[in-house]
N, CA, C and O atoms as a Tripos MOL2 file, in Angstrom:
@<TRIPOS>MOLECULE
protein
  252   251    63     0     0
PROTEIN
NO_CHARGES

@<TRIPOS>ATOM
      1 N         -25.3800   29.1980  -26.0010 N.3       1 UNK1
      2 CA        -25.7080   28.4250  -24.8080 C.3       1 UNK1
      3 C         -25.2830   26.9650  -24.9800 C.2       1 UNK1
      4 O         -24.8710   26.5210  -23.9080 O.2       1 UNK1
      5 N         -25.2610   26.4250  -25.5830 N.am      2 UNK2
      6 CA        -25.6270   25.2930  -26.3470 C.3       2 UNK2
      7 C         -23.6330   24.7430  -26.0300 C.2       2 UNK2
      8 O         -23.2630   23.8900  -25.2240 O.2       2 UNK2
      9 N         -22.7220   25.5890  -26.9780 N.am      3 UNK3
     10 CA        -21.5980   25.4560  -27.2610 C.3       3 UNK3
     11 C         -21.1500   25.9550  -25.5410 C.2       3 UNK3
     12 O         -20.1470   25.3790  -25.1210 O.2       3 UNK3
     13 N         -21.7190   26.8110  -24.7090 N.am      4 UNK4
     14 CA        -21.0420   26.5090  -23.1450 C.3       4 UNK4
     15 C         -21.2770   25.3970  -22.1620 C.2       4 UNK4
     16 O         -20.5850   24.9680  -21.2390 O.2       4 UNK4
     17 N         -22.8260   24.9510  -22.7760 N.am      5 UNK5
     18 CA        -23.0780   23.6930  -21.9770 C.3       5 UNK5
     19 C         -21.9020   22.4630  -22.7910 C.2       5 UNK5
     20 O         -21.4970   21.5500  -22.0720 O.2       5 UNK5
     21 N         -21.5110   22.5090  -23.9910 N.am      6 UNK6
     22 CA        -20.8940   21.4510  -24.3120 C.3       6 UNK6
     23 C         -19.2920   21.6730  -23.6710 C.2       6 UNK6
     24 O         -18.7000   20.7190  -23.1660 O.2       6 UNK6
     25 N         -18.7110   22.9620  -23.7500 N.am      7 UNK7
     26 CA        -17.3750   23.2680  -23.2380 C.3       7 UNK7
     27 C         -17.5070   22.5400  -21.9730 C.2       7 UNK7
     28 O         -16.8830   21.4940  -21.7930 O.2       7 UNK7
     29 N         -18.5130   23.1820  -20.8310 N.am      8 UNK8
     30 CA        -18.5280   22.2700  -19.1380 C.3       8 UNK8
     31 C         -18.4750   21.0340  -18.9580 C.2       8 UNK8
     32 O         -18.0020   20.4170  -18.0040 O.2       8 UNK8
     33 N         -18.9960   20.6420  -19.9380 N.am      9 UNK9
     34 CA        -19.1850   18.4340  -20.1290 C.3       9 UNK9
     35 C         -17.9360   18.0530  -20.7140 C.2       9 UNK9
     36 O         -17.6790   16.9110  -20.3330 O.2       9 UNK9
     37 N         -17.1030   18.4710  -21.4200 N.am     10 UNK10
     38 CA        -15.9100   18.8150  -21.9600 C.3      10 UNK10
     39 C         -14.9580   18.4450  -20.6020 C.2      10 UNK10
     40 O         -14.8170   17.3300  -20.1000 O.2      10 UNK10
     41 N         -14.5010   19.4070  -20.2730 N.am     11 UNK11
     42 CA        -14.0710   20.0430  -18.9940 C.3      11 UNK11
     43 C         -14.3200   19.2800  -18.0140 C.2      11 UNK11
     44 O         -13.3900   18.8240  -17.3490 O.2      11 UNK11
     45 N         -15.1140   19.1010  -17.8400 N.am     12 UNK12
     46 CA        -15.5040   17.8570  -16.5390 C.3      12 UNK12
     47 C         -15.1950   16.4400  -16.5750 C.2      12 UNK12
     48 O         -14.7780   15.5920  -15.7860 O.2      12 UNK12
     49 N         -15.5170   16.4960  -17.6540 N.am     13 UNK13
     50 CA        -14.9350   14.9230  -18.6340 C.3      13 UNK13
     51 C         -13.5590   14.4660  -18.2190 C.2      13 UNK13
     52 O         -13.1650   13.3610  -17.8460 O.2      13 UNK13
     53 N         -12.6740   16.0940  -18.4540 N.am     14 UNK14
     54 CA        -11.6510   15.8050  -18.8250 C.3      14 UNK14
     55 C         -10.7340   15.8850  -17.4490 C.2      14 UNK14
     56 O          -9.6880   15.3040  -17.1610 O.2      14 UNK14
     57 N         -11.6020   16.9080  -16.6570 N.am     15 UNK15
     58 CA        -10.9950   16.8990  -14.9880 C.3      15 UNK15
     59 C         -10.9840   15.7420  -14.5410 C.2      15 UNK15
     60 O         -10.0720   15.2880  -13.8500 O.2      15 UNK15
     61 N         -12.2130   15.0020  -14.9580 N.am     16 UNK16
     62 CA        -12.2710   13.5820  -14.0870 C.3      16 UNK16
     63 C         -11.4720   12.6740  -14.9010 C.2      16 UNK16
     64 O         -10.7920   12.0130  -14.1160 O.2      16 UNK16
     65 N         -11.2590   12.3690  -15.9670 N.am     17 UNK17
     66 CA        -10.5180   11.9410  -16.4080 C.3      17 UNK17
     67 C          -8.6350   11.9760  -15.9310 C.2      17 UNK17
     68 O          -7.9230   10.9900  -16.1190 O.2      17 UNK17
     69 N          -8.1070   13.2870  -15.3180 N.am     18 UNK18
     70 CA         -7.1440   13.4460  -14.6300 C.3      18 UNK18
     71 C          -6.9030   12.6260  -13.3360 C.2      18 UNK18
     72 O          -5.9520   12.0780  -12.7780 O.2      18 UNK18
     73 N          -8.3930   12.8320  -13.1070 N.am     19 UNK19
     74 CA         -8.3330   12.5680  -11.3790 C.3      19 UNK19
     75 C          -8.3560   11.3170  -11.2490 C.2      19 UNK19
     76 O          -7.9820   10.7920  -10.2010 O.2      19 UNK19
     77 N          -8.8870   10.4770  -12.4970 N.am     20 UNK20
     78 CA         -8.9290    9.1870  -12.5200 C.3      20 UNK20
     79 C          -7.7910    8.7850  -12.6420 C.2      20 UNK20
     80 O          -7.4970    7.7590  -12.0300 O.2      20 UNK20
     81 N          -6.8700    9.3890  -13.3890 N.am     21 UNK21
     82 CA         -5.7460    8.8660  -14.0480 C.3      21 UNK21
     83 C          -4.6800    8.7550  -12.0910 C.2      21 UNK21
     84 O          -4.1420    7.7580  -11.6090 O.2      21 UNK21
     85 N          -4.7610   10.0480  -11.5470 N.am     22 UNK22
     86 CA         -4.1170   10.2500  -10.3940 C.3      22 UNK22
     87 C          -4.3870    9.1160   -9.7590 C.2      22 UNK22
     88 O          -3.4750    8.3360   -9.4820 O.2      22 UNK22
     89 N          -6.0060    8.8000   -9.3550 N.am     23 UNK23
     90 CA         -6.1860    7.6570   -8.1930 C.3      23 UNK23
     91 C          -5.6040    6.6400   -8.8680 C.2      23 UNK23
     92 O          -4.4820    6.4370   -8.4050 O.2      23 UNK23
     93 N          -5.8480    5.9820   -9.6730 N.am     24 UNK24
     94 CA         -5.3080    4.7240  -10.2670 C.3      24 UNK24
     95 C          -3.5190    4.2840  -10.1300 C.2      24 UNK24
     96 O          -3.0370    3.1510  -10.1510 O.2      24 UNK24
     97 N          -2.5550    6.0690   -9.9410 N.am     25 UNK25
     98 CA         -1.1600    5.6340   -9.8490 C.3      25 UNK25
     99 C          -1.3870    5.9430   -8.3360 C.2      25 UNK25
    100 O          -0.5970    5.2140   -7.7360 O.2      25 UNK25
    101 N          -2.0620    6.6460   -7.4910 N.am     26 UNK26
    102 CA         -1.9990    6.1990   -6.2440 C.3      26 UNK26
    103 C          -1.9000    5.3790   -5.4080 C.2      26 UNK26
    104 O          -1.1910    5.2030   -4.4170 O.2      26 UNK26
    105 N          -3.4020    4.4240   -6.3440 N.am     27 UNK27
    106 CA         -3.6110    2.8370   -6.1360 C.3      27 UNK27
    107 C          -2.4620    1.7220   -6.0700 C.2      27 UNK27
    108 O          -2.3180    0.8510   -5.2120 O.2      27 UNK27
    109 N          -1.6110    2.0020   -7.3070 N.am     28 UNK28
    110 CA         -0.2820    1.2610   -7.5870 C.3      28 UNK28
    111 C           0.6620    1.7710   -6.4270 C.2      28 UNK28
    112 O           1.2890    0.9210   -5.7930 O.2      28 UNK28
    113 N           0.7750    2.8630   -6.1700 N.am     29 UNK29
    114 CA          1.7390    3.0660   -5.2550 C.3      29 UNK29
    115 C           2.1050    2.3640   -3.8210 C.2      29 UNK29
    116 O           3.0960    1.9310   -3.2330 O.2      29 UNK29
    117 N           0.1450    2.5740   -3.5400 N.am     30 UNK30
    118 CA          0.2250    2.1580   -2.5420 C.3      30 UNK30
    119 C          -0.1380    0.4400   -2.2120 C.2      30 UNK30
    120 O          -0.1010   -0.0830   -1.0980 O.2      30 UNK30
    121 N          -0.3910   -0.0450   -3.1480 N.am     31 UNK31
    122 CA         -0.3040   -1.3000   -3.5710 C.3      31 UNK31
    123 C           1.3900   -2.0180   -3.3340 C.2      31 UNK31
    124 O           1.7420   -3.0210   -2.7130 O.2      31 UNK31
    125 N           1.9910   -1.2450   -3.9390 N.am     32 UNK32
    126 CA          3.5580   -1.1890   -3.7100 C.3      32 UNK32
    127 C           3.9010   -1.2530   -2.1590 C.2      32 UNK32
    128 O           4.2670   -2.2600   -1.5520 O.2      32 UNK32
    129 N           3.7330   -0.1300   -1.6990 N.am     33 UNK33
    130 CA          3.9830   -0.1730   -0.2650 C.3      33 UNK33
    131 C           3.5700   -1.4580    0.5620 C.2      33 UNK33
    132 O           4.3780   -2.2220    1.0890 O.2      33 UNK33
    133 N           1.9930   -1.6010    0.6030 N.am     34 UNK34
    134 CA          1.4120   -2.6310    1.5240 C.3      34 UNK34
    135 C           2.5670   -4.0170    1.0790 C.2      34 UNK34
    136 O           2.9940   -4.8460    1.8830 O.2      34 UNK34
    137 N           2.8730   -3.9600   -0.3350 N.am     35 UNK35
    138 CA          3.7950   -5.2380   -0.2930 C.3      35 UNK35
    139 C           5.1700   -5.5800    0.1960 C.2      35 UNK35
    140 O           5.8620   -6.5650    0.4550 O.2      35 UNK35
    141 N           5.2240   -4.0750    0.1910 N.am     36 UNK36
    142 CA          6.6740   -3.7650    0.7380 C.3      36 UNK36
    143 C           6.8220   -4.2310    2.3480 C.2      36 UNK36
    144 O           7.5810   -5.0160    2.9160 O.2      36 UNK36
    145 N           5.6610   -3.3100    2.8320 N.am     37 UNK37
    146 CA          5.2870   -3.5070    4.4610 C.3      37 UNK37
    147 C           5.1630   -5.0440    4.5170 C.2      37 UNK37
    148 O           6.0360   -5.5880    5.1930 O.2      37 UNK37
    149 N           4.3900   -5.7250    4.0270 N.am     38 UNK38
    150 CA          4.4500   -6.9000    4.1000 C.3      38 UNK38
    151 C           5.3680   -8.0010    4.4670 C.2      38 UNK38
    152 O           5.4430   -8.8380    5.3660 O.2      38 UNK38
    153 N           6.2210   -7.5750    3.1210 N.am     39 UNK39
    154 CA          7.4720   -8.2570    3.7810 C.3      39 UNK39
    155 C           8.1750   -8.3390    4.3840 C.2      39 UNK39
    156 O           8.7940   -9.2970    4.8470 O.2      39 UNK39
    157 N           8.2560   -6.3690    4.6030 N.am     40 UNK40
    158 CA          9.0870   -6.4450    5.8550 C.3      40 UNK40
    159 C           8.6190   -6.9190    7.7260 C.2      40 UNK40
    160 O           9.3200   -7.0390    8.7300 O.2      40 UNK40
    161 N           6.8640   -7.1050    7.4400 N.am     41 UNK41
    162 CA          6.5870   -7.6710    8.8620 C.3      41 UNK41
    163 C           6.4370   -9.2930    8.4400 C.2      41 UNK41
    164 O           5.9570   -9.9260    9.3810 O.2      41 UNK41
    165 N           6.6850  -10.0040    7.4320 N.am     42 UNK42
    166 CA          6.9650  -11.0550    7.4450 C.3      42 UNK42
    167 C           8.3540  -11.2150    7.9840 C.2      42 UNK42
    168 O           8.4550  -12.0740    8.8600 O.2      42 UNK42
    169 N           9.3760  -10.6150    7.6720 N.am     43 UNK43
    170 CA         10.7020  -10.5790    8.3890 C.3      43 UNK43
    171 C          11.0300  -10.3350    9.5390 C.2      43 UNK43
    172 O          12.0550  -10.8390    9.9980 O.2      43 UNK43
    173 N          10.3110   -9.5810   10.2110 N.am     44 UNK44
    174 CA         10.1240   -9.1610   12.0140 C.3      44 UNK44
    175 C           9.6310  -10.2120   12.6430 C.2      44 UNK44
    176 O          10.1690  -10.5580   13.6950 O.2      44 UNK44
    177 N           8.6910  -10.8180   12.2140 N.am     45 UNK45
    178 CA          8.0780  -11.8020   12.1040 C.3      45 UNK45
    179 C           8.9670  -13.2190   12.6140 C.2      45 UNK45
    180 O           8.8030  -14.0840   13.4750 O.2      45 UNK45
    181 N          10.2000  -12.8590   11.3470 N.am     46 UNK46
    182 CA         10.9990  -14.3880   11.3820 C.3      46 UNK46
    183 C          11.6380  -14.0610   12.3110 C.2      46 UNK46
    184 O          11.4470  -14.8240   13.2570 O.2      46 UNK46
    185 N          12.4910  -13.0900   12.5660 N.am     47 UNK47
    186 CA         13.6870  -12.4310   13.0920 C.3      47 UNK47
    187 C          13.2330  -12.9390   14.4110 C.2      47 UNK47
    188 O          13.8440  -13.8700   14.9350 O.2      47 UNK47
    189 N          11.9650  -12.2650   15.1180 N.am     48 UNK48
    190 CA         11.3640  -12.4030   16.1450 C.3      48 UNK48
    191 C          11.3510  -14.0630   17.2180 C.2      48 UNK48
    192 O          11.6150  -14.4000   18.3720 O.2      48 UNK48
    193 N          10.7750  -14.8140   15.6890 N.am     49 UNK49
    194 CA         10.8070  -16.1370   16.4270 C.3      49 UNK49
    195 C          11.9780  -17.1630   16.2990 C.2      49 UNK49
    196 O          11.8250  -18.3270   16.6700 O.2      49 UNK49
    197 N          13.2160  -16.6860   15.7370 N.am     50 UNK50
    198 CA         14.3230  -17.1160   15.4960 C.3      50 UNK50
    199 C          15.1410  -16.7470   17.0180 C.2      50 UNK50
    200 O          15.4800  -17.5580   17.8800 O.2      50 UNK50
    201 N          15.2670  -15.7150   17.0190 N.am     51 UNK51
    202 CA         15.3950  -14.9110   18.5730 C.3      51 UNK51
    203 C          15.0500  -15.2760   19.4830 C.2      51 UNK51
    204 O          15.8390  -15.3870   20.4220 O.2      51 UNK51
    205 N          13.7990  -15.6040   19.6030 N.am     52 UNK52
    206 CA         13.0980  -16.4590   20.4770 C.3      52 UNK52
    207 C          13.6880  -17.7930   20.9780 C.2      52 UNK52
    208 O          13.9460  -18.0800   22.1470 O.2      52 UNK52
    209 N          13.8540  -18.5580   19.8760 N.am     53 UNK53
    210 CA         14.2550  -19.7210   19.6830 C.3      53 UNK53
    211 C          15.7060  -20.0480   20.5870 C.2      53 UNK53
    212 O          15.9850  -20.7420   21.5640 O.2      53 UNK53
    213 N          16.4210  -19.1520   19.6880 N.am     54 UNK54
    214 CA         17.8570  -19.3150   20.2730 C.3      54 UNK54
    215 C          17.6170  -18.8100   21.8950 C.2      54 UNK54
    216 O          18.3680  -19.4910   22.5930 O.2      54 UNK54
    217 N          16.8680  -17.8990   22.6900 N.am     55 UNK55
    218 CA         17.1910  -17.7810   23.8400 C.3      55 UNK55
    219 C          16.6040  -18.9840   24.6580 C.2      55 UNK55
    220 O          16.9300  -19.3090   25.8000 O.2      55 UNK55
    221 N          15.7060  -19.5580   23.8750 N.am     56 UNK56
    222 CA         15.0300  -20.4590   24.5850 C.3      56 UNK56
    223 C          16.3310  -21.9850   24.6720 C.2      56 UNK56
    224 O          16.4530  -22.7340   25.6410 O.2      56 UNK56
    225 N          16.9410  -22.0420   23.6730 N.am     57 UNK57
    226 CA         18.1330  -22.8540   23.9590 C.3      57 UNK57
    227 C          19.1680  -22.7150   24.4980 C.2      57 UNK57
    228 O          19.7840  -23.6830   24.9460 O.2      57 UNK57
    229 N          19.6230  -21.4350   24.5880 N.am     58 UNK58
    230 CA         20.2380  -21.1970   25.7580 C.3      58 UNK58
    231 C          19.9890  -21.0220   26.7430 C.2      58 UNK58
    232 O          21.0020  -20.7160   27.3730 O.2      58 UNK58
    233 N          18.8220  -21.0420   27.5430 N.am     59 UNK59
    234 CA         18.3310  -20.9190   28.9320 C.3      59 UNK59
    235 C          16.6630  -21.7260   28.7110 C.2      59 UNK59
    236 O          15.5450  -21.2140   28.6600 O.2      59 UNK59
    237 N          16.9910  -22.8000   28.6420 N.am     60 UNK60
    238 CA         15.6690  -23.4060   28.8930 C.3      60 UNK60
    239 C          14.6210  -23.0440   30.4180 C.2      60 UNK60
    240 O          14.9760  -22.7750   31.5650 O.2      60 UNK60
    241 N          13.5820  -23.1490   29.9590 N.am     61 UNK61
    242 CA         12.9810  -22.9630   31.0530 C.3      61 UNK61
    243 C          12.8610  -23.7920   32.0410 C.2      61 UNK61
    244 O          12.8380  -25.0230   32.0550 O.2      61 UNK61
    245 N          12.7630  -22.7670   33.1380 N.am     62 UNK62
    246 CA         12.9560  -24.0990   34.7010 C.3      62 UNK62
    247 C          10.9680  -24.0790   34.6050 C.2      62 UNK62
    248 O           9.9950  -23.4210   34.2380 O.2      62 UNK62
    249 N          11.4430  -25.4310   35.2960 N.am     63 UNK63
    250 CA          9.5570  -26.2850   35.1310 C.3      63 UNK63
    251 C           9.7520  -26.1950   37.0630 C.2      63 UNK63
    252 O           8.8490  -26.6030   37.7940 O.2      63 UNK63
@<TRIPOS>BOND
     1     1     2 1
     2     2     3 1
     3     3     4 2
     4     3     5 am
     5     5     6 1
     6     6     7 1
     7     7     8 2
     8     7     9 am
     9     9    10 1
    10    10    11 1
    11    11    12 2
    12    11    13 am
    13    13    14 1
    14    14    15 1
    15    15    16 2
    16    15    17 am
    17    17    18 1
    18    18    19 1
    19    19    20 2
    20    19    21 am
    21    21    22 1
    22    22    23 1
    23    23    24 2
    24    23    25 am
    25    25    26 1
    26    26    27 1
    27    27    28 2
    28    27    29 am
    29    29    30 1
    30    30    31 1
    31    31    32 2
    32    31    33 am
    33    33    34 1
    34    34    35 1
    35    35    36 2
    36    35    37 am
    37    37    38 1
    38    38    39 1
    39    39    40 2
    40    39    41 am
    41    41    42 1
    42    42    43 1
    43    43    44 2
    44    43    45 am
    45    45    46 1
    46    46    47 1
    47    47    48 2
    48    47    49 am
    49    49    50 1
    50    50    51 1
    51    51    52 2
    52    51    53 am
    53    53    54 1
    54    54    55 1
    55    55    56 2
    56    55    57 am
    57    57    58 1
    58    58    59 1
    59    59    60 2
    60    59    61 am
    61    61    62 1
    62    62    63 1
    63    63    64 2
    64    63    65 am
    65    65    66 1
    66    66    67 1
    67    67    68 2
    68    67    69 am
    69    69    70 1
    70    70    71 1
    71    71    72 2
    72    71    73 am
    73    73    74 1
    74    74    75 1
    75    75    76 2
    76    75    77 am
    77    77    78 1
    78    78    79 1
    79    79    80 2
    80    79    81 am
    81    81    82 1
    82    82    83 1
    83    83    84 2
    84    83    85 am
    85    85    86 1
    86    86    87 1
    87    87    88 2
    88    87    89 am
    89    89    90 1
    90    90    91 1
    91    91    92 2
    92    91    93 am
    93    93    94 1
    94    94    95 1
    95    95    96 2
    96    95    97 am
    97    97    98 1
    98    98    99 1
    99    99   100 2
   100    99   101 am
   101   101   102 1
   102   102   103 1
   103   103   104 2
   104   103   105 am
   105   105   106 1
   106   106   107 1
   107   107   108 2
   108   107   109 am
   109   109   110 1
   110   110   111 1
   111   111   112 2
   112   111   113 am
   113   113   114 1
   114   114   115 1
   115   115   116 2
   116   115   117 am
   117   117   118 1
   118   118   119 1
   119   119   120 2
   120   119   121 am
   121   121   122 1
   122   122   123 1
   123   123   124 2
   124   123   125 am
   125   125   126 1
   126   126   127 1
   127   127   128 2
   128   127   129 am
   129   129   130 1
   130   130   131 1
   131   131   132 2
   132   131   133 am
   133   133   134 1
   134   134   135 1
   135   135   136 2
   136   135   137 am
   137   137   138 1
   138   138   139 1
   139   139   140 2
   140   139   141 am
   141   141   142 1
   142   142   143 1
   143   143   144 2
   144   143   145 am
   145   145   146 1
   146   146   147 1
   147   147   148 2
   148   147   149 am
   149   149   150 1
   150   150   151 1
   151   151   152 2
   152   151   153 am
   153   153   154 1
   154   154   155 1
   155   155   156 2
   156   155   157 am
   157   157   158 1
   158   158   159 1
   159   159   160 2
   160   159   161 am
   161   161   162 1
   162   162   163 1
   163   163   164 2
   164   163   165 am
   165   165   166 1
   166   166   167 1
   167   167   168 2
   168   167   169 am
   169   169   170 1
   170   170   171 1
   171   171   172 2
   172   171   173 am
   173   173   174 1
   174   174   175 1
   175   175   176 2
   176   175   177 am
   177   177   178 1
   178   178   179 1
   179   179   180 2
   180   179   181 am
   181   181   182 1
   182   182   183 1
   183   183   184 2
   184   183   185 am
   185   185   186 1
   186   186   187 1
   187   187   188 2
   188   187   189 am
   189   189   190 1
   190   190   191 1
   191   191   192 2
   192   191   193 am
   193   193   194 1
   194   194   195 1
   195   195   196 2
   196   195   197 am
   197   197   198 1
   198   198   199 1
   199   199   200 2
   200   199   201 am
   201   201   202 1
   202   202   203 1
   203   203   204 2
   204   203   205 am
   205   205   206 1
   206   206   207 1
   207   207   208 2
   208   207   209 am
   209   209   210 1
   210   210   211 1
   211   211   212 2
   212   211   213 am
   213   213   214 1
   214   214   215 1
   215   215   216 2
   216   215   217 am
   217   217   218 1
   218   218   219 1
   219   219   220 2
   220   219   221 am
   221   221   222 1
   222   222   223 1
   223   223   224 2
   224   223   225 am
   225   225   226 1
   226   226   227 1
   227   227   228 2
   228   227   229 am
   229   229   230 1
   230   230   231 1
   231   231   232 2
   232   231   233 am
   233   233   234 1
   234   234   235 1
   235   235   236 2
   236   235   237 am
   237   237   238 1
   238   238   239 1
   239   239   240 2
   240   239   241 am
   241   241   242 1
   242   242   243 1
   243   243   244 2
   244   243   245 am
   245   245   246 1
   246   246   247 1
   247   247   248 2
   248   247   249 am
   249   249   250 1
   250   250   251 1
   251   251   252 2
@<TRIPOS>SUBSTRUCTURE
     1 UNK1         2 RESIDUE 1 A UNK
     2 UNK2         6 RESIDUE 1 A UNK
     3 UNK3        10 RESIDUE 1 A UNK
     4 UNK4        14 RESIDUE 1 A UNK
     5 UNK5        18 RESIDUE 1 A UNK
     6 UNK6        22 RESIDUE 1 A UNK
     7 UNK7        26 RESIDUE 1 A UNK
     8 UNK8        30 RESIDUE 1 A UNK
     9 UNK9        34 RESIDUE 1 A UNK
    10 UNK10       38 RESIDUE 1 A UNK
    11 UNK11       42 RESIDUE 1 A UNK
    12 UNK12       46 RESIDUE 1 A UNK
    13 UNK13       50 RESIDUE 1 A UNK
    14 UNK14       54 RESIDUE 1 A UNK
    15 UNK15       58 RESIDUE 1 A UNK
    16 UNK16       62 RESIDUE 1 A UNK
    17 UNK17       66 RESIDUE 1 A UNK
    18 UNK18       70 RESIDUE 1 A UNK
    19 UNK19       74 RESIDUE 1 A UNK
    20 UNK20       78 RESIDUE 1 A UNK
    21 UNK21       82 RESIDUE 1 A UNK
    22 UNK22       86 RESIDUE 1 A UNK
    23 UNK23       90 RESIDUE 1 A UNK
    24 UNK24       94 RESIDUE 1 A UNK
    25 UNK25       98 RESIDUE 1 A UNK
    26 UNK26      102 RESIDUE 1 A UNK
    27 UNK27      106 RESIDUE 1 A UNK
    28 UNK28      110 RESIDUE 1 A UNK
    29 UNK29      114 RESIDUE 1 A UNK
    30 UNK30      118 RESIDUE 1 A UNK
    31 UNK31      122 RESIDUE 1 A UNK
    32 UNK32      126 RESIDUE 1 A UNK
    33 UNK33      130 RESIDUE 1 A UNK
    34 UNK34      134 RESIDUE 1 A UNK
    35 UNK35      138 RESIDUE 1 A UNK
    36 UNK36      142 RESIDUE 1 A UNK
    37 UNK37      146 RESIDUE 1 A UNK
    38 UNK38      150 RESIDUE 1 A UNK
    39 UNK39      154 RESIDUE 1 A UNK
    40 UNK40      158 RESIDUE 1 A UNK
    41 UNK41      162 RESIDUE 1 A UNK
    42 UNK42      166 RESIDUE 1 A UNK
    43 UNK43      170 RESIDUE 1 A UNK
    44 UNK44      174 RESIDUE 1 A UNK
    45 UNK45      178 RESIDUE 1 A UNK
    46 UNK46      182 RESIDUE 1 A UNK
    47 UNK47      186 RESIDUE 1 A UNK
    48 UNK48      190 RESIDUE 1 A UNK
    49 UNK49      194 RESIDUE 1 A UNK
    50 UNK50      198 RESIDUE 1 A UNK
    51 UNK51      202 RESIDUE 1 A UNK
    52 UNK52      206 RESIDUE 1 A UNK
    53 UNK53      210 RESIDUE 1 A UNK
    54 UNK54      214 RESIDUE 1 A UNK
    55 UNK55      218 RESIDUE 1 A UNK
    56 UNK56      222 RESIDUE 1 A UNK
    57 UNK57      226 RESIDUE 1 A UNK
    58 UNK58      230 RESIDUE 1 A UNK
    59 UNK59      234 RESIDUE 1 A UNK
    60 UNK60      238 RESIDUE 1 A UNK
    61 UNK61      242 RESIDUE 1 A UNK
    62 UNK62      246 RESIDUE 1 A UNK
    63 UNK63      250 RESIDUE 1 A UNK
């Protein structure tokens, strides 16, 4: 009894230990991404008000 209760604590230990290992490169991954995304809506961002800009100098607005 003794040596199956220790195998399950074992085993469980060691499942969670996997699963830990998984979330943690998940974490990085998606850590990765959000920075990725980031920059790229920092760039939409620029693109956007650069665009802006130039139409606004070529056709100023009538007041």
């Amino acid at each position: 009894m003794t040596e199956n209760v220790k195998y399950t604590l074992e085993s469980t230990i060691d499942n969670s230990e996997r699963e830990l290992f998984q979330v943690d490169d998940d974490l990085e991954r998606m850590e990765r991404e959000l920075n990725e995304l980031s920059i790229y809506r920092f760039n939409l961002v620029k693109n956007i008000n650069e665009h802006k800009q130039v139409l606004l100098e070529l056709y100023p607005k009538e007041e």
